[in-house]
N, C-alpha and C positions, 0 to 999 in steps of 0.2 A: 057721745060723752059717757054714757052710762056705762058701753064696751069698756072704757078707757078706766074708768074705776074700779071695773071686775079684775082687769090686768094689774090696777096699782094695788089690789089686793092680794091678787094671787103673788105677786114679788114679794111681797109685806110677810106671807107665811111660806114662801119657801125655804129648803134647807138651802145652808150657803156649802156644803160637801155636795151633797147629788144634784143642787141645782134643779130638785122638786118639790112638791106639796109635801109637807112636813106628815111622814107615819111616827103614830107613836111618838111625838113630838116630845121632849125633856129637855129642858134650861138649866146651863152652866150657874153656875154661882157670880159668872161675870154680868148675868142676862141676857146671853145670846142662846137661840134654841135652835136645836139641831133634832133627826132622825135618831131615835134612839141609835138604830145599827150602822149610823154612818157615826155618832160622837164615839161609839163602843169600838167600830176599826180602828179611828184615828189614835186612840190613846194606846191602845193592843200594839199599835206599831211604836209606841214611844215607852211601851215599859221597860227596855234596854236602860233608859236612861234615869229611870225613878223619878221623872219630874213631866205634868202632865199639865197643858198649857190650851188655851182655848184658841182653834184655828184662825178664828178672825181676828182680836186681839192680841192673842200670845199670851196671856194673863198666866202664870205658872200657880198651881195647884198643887197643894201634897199632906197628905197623900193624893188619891187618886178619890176624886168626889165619886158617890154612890147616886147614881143618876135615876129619879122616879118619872115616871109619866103627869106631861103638864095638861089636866082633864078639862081645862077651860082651850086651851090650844088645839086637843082635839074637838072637839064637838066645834070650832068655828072652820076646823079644816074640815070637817065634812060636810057641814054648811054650804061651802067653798065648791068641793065639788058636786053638790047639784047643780051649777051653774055649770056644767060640762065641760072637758075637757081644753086647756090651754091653748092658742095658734102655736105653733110651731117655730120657734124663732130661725127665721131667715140666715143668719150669719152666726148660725150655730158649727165652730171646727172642730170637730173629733179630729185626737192624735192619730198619725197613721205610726208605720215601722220606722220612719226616719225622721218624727218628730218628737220633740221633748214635751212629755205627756205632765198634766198639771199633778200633784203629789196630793192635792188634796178631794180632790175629784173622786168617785168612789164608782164602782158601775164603768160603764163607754167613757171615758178619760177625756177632756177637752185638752185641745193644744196647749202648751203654756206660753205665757207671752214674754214671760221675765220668770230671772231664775235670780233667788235672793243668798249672797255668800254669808249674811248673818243666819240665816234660820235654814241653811242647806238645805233649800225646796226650791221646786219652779210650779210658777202659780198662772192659772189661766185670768182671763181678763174681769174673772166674778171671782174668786178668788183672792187677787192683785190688790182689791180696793180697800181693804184695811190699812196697807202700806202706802196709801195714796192722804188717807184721813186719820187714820189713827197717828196722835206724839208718839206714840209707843216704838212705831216703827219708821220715823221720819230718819235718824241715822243708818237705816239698814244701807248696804249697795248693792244696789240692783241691777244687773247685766242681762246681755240676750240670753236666749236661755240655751243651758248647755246640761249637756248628757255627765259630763265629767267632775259634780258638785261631790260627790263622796268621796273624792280625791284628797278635798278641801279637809276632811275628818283625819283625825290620827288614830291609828288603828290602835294606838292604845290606851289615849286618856280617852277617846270619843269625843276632844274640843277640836272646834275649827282652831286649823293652823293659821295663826296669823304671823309667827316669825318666822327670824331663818336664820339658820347657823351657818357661818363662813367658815366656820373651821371644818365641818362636816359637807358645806355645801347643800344643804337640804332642809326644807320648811318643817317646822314644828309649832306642836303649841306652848302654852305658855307653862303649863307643866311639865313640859319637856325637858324647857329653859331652868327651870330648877332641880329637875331629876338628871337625865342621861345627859344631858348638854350641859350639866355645871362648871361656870368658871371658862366655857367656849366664848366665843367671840360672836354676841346674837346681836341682831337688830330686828326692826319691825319688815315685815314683808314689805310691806310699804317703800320704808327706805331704801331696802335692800331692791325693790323694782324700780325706783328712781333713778338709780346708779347705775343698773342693768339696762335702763331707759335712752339715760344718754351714753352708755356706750352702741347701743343699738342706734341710737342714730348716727354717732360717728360712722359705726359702719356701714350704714346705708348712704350719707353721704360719699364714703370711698368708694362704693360701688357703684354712685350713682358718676360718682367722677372718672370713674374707669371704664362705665356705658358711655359717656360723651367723648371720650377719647377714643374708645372701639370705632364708637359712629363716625367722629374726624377721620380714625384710619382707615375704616371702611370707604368712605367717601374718597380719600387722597388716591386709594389702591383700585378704585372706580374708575377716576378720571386717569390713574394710570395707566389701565387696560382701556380706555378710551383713547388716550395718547399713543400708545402702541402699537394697536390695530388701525389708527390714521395714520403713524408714520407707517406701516410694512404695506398697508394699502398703495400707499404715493409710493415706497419703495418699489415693489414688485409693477405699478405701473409705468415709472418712469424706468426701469429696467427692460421692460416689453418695447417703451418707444427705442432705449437706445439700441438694444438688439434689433428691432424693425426694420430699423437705420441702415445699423452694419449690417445685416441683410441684404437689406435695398442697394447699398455701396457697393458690397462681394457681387451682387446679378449686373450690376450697371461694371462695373471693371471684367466681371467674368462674359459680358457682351460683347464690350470692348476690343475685351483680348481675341474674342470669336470672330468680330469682325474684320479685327487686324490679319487673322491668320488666315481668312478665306481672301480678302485682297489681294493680299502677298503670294496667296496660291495659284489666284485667277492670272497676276501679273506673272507668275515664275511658269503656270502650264500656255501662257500664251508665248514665251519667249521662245519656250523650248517648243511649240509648235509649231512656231516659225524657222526656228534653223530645222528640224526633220522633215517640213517640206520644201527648205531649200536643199536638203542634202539631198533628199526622194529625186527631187527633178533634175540635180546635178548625176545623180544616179543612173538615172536616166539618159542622159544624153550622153554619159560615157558607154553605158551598153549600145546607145546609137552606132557612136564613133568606132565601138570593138568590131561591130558589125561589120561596116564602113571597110573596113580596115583589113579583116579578116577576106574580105570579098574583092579586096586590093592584092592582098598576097597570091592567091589563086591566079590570078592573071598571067597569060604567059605573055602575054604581047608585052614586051620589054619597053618599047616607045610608050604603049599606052601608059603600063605601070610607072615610070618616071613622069611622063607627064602629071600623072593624077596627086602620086606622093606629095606632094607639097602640100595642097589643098588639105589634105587629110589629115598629117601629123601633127600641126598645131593645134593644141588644147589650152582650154581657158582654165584661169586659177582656180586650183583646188580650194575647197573651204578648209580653213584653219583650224587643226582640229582643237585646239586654244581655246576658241569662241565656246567650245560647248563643255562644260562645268557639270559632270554627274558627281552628286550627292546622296547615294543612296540611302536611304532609311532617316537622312538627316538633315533635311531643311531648314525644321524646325526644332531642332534640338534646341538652341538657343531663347526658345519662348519656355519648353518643357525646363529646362534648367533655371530662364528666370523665374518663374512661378514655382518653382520648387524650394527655390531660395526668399521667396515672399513666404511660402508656407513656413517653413522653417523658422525662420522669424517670429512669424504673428504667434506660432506656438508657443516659442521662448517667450515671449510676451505675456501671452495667461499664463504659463505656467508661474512666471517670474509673481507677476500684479494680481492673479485672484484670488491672494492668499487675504488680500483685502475684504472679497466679499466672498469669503469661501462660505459652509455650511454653516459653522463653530462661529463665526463673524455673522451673519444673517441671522442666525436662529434669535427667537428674542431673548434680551441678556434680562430676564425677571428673574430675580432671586428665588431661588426653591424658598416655601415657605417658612417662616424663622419655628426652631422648639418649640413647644410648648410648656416643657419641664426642663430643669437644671439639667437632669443626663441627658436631656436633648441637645442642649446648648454645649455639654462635655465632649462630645461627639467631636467636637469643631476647636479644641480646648490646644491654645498654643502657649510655647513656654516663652517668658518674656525675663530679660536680665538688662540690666542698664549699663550703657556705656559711661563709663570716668571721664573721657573727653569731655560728654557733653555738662557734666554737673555744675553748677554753680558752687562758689566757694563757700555756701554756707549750707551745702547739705555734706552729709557722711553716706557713702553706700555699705551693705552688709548684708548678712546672709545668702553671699554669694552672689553680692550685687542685684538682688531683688528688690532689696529694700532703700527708703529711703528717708535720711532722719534731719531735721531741720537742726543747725548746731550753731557755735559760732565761725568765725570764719576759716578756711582750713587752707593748708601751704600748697596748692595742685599748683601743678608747672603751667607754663600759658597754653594754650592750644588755641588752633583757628576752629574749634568745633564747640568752643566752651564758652556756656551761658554766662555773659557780665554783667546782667540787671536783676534780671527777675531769677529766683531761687528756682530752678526749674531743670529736667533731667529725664533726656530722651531714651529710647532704648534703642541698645545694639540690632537687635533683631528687625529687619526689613518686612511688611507685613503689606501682601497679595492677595488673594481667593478669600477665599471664607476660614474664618478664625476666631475665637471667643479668650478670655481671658476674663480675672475677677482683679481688684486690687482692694487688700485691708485698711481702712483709713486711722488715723488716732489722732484728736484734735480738731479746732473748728479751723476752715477754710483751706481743705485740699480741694486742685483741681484736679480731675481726671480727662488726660485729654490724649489725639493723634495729630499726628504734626507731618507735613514733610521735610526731607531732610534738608533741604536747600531755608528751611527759616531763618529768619533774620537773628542772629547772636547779641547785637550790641547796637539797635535800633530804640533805646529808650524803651516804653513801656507796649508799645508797638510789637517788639521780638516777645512779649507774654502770648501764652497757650491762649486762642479765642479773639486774641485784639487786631487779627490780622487774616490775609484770605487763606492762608496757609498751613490754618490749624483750629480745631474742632472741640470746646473742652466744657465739660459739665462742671460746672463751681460746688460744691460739697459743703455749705454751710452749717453751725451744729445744728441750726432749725429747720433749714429750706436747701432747696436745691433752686440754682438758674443754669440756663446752658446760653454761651457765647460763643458767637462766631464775628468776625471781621467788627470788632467793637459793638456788635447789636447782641444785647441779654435779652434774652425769653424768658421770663420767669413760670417755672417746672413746679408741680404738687406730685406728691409720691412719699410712700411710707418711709420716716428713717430709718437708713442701716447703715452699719459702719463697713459693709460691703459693698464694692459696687460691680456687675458684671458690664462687659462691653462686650458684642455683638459686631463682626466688621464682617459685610460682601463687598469685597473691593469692587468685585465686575460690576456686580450692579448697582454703585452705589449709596448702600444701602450701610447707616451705624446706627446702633440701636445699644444706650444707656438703661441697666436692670439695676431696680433695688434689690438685692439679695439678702433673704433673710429666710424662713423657712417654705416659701412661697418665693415666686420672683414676679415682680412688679415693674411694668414696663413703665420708664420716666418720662426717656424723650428718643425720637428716630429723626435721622436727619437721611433728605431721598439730595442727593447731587451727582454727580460725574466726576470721580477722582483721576486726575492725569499723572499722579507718581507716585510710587509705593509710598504708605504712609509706616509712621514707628509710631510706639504709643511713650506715653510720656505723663509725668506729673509736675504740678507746680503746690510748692507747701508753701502757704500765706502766715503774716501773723508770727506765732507763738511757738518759744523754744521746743525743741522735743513731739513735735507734730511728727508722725513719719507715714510712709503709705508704700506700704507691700504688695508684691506680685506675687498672688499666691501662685504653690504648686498644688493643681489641678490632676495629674496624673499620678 
C-alpha cells in the first residue's frame, strides 16, 4: 500500500509534456505546472500565432505569461526522488517512423492515439485526457490519428479550414469566405461532406451492383465452360463408338468379301483342274492311238493291215473346246469394279455430309470475348437503316431512314411486311456474325429490340418487340430499363443514358444491351441459340415526337 502511494504521488508531480518529475517546476496562471523547458518549447512553437494557451486545458494567454520557478514544488520534487527512481511503465509506446508521434510530448515522443481537427494536434493517451474531462474541449473531433492534420490549416490565414468553396472546389477557412472567396458559393465542410457522402455511396452501390452482376456472369460463363467441355466430351466419345462401328462393319464386309473371293477361287481352280486332267488323260490316250496307228502303217502284210485297221481308227469324242472358259487376268474384275463402285460412293458421301461436322462446325462456337471499351465494340460497328415496309403508320422515317419519329398517322400504301398494331419498324439490314450498333433515344418509353423477319405483323399485342419468341427487346423507360422476351419482363438496374449500345454474336448466341455514355455499362445479355438471321428494330411507346436513331458509327 505504501508502494501505491509513492506511485499516486509521483503521477501527482509529474509533468503532463515529458511525462516526468517535474525540473524546475513553473505554474501557468491556469494552475497546471509544467517543466520550466517543456512549457518554454511548447509556447516557442506557438509564437507564429501570438496566442499562447495551456496544453492541458487550452486556456489562451496574451501576451505570453513570464513563467517563474514554483520553490514549494521543487523542494517536494526532490523530496520525491529520494524515494528512488519510478518502475517503468509496462505499456509505455514510443512513436516509431510510421507512427503519428504525440505533439505534445517533448524528449522520445509517445504514439498518439487521437488526433484532434480543432486544436490540429495528435495527443497520446496522457496527453488525450483533458479532451476526455475538460467542458473546454468536449466539442472538439477527434479521429484516428493521422499524419496529414496541417493540411487542415490554410496557408494563409493559419485557421483550420472548415468550409468549402464550390465555385473554386477547395476548402478554406472562414476568412477566406470573406476575402479571396467573396460573393462564391461556400458551404460548411461539413455539408459540403454530406452531399459528397451520399454521392459516394450512390457510387459504391453501382459498383457493388456491377460486382454481383460480374459474379452472376462470371458463374453463368462457368457453368458454360462446364457445359461445353461435357457436350465435346460426349461428342468426341460418341464419335469414337460410331467410327469403331464403321470400322468394325468395313473388316466384317472387307472379310466377307475375302471370303467370297477365295470360295469362288477354290471352286473356279477346282473346275479347271478337272477339265486339264481330263484333257492330260484324253491327251494321252491319243498319243497311245498315234502310236497304235503309226506301227499299223509300217506293216507290209496287206491282210494283217486290213484286218487290224478297224479296230484302230475309231476314236472317242473329243472334249469340247466350249467347256473350257479362259479368263485371263479377269475373274474377278467384277468384285475389283463392285468395290470400286462402293468406294466411290461412300466418298461422295463424306465429302457431301461432313460439311456438317467439319472443323469450323466442331470447334467450340464461344464467342471471342466481348470489348472492353467503346472502340472495341467499334471494331464490330454495323450500319443499320429501316425499311418503309415495315413501319407502322404512325412513325415518320428520316435522315436517310435511320431515324425514327413517333407522328400522327401517315398515308403508306398497304404492304404484307407492315406493322398494324404496335408503332414499331424493323430494319432493312439482315444481321449474322458479330456486329455492334448504338441507337439515340428522345422521350420515355422506346424499345430497342432484334426481331426475326418472319414476326407476326397483325397478331394483336402479341406481334410487339419481346411479347413473343421471336423477338428480343430492352424497354427504355425515362427512369428504369426492363428487358422482355416471350411476354416474361426482367427488370434491369444500369446508369441512364439516352444511348443505348447493342452487342450481337449471332454464332454464338450471345446479345448484350450497353448504357452508353462516357463509360459503357453492361445492362443485360441474353445466352440462347438463334436459328435465323435477326434485324434490329425499335418500338416508340407513348408520346408525340418520341424518335430513336441509328447512329452512324463510322
Amino acid at each position: 500500500m505504501a508502494q501505491k502511494g509513492v506511485q499516486l504521488d509521483r503521477e501527482t508531480f509529474s509533468c503532463s509534456i515529458c511525462l516526468d518529475l517535474l525540473k524546475d517546476p513553473v505554474t501557468t496562471p491556469c494552475g497546471h505546472s509544467y517543466c520550466l523547458k517543456c512549457i518554454t518549447g511548447f509556447w516557442d512553437g506557438e509564437d507564429e500565432k501570438e496566442i499562447h494557451s495551456c496544453p492541458q486545458c487550452r486556456q489562451s494567454f496574451t501576451p505570453r505569461p513570464v513563467m517563474l520557478k514554483n520553490t514549494m514544488l521543487a523542494a517536494l520534487v526532490e523530496e520525491l526522488k529520494k524515494t528512488g527512481p519510478p518502475p517503468a511503465p509496462a505499456d509505455l509506446c514510443y512513436a516509431g517512423a510510421e507512427d503519428v508521434a504525440c505533439d505534445v510530448c517533448t524528449g522520445r515522443k509517445l504514439r498518439a492515439c487521437k488526433s484532434c481537427l480543432q486544436c490540429v494536434a495528435s495527443y497520446c493517451d496522457k496527453h488525450l485526457q483533458p479532451h476526455y474531462e475538460s467542458p473546454v474541449f468536449k466539442k472538439h473531433k477527434l479521429v484516428e490519428p493521422s499524419k496529414k492534420l496541417q493540411e487542415n490549416i490554410c496557408s494563409r490565414h493559419y485557421e483550420v479550414m472548415k468550409m468549402f468553396c464550390r465555385t473554386d472546389q477547395q476548402c478554406i477557412c472562414y476568412l477566406c469566405s470573406v476575402d479571396d472567396h467573396k460573393g462564391h458559393d461556400t458551404v460548411s465542410a461539413a455539408a459540403e461532406r454530406t452531399e459528397r457522402q451520399r454521392e459516394l455511396e450512390g457510387s459504391r452501390l453501382n459498383i457493388q451492383q456491377r460486382i454481383q452482376d460480374g459474379e452472376k456472369e462470371v458463374k453463368l460463363l462457368q457453368q458454360e465452360v462446364e457445359a461445353v467441355n461435357g457436350s465435346a466430351d460426349k461428342a468426341v466419345e460418341d464419335s469414337e463408338k460410331m467410327f469403331t462401328e464403321l470400322i468394325r462393319l468395313m473388316e466384317k464386309r472387307s472379310s466377307g468379301v475375302k471370303q467370297q473371293v477365295r470360295s469362288q477361287q477354290k471352286s473356279e481352280v477346282s473346275r479347271v483342274r478337272e477339265l486339264q486332267e481330263k484333257l492330260e488323260q484324253e491327251i494321252s490316250e491319243l498319243k497311245r492311238r498315234d502310236a497304235e496307228l503309226k506301227l499299223l502303217s509300217h506293216t507290209e502284210d496287206h491282210n494283217q493291215f486290213l484286218h487290224s485297221y478297224p479296230s484302230l481308227s475309231a476314236l472317242s469324242e473329243a472334249t469340247h473346246s466350249s467347256s473350257i472358259n479362259i479368263r485371263p487376268l479377269s475373274y474377278f474384275e467384277d468384285v475389283t469394279a463392285a468395290l470400286s463402285a462402293v468406294r466411290d460412293k461412300l466418298q461422295d458421301v463424306l465429302r457431301e455430309e461432313w460439311t456438317n461436322v467439319s472443323p469450323t462446325e466442331v470447334e467450340v462456337l464461344l464467342s471471342a470475348a466481348e470489348p472492353t471499351t467503346r472502340a472495341g465494340f467499334l471494331t464490330y460497328s454495323q450500319e443499320i437503316t429501316l425499311d418503309p415496309n415495315t413501319a407502322h403508320t404512325l412513325l415518320v422515317l428520316s435522315e436517310g431512314s435511320r431515324k425514327a419519329t413517333r407522328m400522327d398517322d401517315q398515308s403508306y400504301s398497304s404492304h404484307p411486311d407492315r406493322f398494324t398494331l404496335c408503332p414499331q419498324v424493323l430494319s432493312r439490314e439482315s444481321l449474322t456474325g458479330r456486329c455492334y450498333w448504338e441507337v439515340e433515344r428522345r422521350g420515355r418509353g422506346v424499345d430497342v429490340a432484334v426481331a426475326y423477319k418472319n414476326i407476326s405483323r397483325a397478331a394483336g399485342m402479341e406481334s410487339g418487340f419481346g411479347n413473343n419468341d421471336k423477338s428480343w427487346s430492352l424497354v427504355c423507360n425515362k427512369n428504369d430499363y426492363s428487358f422482355r422476351y416471350n411476354s416474361i419482363i426482367t427488370p434491369v438496374s444500369g446508369p441512364q443514358s439516352s444511348r443505348v449500345g447493342v452487342h450481337l454474336d449471332h454464332r454464338a448466341g450471345i446479345l448484350s444491351f450497353y448504357s452508353v455514355s462516357e463509360t459503357m455499362t453492361l445492362l443485360h445479355r441474353v445466352q440462347t441459340t438463334f436459328t435465323q438471321p435477326l434485324h434490329a428494330g425499335v418500338w416508340l411507346h407513348y408520346d408525340h415526337g418520341n424518335t430513336a436513331e441509328f447512329c452512324k458509327l463510322k
